[in-house]
VOFI-209463 format. One record per residue (C-alpha): residue number from 1; x negated, y negated, z negated; residue in one letter. Coordinates in nm, 4 decimals, decimal comma. Layout:
N
PT   i       xx       yy       zz aa
PT NUM        X        Y        Z  A
...
This chain:
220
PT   i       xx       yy       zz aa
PT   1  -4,1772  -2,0798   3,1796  X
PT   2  -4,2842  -2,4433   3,2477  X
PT   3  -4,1605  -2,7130   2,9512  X
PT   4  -3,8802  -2,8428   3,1246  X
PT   5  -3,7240  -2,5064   3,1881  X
PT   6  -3,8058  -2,4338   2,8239  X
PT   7  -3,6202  -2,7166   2,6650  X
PT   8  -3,3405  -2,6741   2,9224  X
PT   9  -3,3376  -2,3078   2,7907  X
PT  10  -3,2945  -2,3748   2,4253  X
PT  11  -3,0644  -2,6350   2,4590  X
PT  12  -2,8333  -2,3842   2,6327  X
PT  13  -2,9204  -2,1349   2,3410  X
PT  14  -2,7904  -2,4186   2,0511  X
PT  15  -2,4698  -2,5470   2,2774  X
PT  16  -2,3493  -2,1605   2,2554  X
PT  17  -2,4205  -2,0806   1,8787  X
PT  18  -2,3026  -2,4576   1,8136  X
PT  19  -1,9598  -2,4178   1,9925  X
PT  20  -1,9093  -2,0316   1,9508  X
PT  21  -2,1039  -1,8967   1,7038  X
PT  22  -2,0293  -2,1334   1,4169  X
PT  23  -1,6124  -2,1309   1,4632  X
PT  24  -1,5177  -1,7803   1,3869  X
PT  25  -1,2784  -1,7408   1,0521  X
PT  26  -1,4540  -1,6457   0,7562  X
PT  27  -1,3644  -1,3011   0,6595  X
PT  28  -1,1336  -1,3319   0,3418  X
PT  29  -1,3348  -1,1291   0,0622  X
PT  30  -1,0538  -0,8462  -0,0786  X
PT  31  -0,9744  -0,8828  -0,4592  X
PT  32  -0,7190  -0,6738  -0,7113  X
PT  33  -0,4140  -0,9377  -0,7912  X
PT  34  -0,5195  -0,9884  -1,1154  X
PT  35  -0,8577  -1,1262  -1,0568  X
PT  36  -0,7574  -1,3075  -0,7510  X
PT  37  -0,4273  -1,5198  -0,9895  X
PT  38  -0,6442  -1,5705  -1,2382  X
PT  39  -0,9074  -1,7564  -1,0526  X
PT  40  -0,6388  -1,9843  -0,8616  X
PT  41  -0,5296  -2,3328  -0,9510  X
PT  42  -0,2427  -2,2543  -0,8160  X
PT  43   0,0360  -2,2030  -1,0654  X
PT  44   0,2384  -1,9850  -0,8469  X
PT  45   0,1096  -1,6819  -0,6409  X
PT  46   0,3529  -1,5072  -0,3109  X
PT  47   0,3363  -1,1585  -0,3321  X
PT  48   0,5117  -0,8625  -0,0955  X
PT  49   0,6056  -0,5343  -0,2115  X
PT  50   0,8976  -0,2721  -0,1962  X
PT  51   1,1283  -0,1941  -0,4600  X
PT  52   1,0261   0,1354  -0,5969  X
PT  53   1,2999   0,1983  -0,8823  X
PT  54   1,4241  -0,0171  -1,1975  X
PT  55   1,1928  -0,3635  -1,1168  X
PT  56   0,8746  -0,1204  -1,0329  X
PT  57   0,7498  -0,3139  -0,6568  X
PT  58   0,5064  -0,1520  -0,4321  X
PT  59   0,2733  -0,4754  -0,3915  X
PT  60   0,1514  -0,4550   0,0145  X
PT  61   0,0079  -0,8115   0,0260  X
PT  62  -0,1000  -1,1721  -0,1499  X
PT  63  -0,2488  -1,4844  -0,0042  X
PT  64  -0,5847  -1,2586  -0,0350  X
PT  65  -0,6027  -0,9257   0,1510  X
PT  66  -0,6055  -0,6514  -0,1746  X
PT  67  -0,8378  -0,4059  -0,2018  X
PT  68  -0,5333  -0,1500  -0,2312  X
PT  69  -0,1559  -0,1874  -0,2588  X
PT  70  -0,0859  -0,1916  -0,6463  X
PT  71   0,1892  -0,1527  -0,8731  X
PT  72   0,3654  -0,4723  -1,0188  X
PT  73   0,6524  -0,5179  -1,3306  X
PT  74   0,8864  -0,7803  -1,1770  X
PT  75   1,1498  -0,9909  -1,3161  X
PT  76   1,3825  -1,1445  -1,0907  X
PT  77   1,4905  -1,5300  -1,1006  X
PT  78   1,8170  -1,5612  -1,3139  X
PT  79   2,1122  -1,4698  -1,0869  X
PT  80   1,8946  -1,3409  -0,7871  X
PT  81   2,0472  -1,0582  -0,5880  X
PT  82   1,9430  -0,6724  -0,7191  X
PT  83   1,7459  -0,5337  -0,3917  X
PT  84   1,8123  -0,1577  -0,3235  X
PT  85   1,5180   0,0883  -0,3419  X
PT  86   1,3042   0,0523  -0,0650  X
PT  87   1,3608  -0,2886  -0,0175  X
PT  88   1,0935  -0,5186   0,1330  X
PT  89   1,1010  -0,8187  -0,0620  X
PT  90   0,8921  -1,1404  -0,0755  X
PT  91   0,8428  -1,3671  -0,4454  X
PT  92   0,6480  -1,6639  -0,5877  X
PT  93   0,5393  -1,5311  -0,9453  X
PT  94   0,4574  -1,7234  -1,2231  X
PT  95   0,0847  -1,7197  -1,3072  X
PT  96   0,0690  -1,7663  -1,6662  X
PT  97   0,3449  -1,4572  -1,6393  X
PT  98   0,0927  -1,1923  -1,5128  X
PT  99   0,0135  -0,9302  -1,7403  X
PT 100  -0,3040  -0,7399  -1,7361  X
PT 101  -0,1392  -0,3822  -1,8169  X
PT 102  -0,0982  -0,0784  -1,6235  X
PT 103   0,1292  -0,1667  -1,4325  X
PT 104   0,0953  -0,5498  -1,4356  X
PT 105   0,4186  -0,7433  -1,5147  X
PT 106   0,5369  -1,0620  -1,4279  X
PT 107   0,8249  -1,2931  -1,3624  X
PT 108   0,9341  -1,4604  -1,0436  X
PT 109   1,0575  -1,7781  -0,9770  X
PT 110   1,1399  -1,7165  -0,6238  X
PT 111   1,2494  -1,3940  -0,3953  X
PT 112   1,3962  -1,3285  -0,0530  X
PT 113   1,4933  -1,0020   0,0755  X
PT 114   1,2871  -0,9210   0,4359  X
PT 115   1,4264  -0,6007   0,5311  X
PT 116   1,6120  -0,3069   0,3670  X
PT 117   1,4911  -0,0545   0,6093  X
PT 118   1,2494   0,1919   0,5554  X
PT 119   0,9095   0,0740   0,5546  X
PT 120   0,5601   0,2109   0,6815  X
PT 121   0,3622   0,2026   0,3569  X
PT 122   0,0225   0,4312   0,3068  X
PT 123  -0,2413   0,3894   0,0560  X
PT 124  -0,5544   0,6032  -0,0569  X
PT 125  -0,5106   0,9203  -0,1729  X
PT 126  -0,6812   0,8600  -0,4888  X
PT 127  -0,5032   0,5270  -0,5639  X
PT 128  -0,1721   0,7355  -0,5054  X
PT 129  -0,2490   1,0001  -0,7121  X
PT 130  -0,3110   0,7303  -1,0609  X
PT 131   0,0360   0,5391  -0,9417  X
PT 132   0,2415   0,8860  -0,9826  X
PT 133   0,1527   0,8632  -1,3232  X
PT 134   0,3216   0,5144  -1,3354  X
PT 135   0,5990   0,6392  -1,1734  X
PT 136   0,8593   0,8568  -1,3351  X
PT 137   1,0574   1,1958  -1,2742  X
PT 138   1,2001   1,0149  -0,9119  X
PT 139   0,9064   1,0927  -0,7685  X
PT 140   0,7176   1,4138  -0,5548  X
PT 141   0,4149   1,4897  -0,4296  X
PT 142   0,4320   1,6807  -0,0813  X
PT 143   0,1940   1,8928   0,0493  X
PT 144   0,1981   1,8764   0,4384  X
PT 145  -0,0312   2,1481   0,4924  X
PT 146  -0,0097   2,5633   0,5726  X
PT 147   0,0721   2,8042   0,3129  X
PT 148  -0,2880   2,9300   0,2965  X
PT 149  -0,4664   2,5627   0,2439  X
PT 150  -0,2470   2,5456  -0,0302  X
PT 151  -0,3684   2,8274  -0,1806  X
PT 152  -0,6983   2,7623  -0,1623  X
PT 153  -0,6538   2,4105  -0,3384  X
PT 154  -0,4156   2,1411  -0,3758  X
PT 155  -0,3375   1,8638  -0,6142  X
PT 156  -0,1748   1,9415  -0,9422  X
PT 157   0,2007   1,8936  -0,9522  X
PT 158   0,2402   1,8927  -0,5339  X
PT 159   0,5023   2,0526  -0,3611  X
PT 160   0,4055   2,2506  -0,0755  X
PT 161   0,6194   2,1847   0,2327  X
PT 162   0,4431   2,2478   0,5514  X
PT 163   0,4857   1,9459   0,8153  X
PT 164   0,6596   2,2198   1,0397  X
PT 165   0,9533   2,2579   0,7461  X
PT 166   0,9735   1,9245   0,6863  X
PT 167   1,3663   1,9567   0,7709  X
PT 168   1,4425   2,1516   0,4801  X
PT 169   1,2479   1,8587   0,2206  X
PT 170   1,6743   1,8569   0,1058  X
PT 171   1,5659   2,1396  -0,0406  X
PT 172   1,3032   1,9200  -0,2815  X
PT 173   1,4218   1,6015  -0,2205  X
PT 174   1,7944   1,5755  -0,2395  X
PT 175   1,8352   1,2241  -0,3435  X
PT 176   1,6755   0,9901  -0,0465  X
PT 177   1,6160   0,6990  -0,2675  X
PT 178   1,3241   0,8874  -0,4659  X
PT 179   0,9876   0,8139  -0,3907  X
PT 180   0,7971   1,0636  -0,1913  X
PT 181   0,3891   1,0922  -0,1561  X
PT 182   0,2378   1,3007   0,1126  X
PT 183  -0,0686   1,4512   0,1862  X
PT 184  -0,2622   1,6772   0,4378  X
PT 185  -0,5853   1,7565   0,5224  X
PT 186  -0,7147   1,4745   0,6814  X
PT 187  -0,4214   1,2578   0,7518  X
PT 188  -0,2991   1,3207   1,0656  X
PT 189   0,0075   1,6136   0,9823  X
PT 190   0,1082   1,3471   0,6576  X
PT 191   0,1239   1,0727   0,9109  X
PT 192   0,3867   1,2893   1,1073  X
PT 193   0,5595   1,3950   0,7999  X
PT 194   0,5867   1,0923   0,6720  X
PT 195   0,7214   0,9470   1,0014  X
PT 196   0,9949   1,2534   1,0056  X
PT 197   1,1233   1,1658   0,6889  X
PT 198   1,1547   0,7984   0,7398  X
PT 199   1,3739   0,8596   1,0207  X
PT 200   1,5971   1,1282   0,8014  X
PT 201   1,6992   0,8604   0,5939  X
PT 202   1,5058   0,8428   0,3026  X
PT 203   1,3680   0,5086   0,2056  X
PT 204   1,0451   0,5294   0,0127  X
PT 205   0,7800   0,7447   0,1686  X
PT 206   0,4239   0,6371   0,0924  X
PT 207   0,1218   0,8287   0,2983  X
PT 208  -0,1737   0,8755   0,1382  X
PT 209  -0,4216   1,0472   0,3982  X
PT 210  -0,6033   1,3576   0,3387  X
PT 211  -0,7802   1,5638   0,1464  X
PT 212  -1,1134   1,5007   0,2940  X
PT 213  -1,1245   1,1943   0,0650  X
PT 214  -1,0028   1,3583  -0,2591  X
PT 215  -1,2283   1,2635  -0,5597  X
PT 216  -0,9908   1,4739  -0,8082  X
PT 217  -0,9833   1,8388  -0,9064  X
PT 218  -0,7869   2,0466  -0,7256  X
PT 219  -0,5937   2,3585  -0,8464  X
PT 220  -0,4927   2,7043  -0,7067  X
């Protein structure tokens, strides 16, 4: 390649990193809400969640992404409007209200009410399986798989109801304003379940995935 062609080459080569290599967003680095408040100057933080039960929010997003949805304590401004279970609602929390206990707690200066339809919410199977503890006696663990799988392992305290009976969960679940958890193998017969009971009504149905990425001990 003569010299001319060279440096006619290269320049090419530093116009296209210059103008498209160099503009792309930086990737936001995922943090737990905790660690992410306490490092901001800002003295307010805008959180999402869903209303769980009592003032127990399912937290789905921050200004950061979160490593994993997470359970949150809130108190609502004086006078705000009580959301139903299942709610999606949005707040501005106070940061020197934020609590570092299991669940966090904190106070809110500011909400709005998004939506008060049922809402597509999933998180690891693991994570899931440490918030039932933090959730009390409204609460169930479904089991979307056969009869047999069941028997051969399952998480203690689930519920077996096979995605293919998922009409009768009445049966388990009478009141639609608990919180149901669902699992399968590998997540595809929870997805469905989850989507099936959604559309019967009931307002709080978290997926958690499958088996396949279980780090617990199951029973028989």
């Amino acid at each position: 390649m003569r010299k001319y062609e060279f440096q006619a080459f290269y320049a090419k080569i530093a116009y296209i990193y210059k103008h498209c290599g160099q503009h792309k967003p930086a990737k936001q680095e995922e943090t737990d809400l905790f660690n992410f408040f306490t490092k901001s100057d800002d003295k307010t933080l805008e959180v999402e969640g869903v209303l769980l039960f009592d003032s127990r929010y399912f937290i789905t997003s921050a200004k950061r992404p979160l490593k994993s949805p997470e359970l949150l304590d809130i108190n609502l401004p004086a006078g705000a409007e009580v959301p139903s279970p299942g709610s999606r609602v949005r707040f501005q929390i106070q940061k020197d209200s934020l609590t570092k206990t299991k669940p966090a707690q904190a106070t809110a200066v500011e909400m709005e009410i998004i939506s008060e339809e049922p809402q597509n919410l999933s998180v690891n199977i693991n994570t899931g399986v440490e918030m039932l503890e933090m959730i009390p006696e409204n609460s169930h663990l479904l089991d979307a798989r056969s009869e047999g799988e069941y028997a051969r392992g399952h998480i203690a305290g689930a519920t077996l109801l096979p995605v293919q009976e998922i009409d009768k969960v009445a049966d388990v679940v009478p009141d639609k304003s608990d919180v149901i958890m669902c699992y399968c193998g590998s997540g595809s017969r929870s997805a469905t379940a989850a989507n099936k009971l959604r559309k019967m009504g009931y307002k709080i149905v978290i997926q958690l995935g499958g088996l396949n990425s279980y780090t617990g001990k199951l029973v028989s």
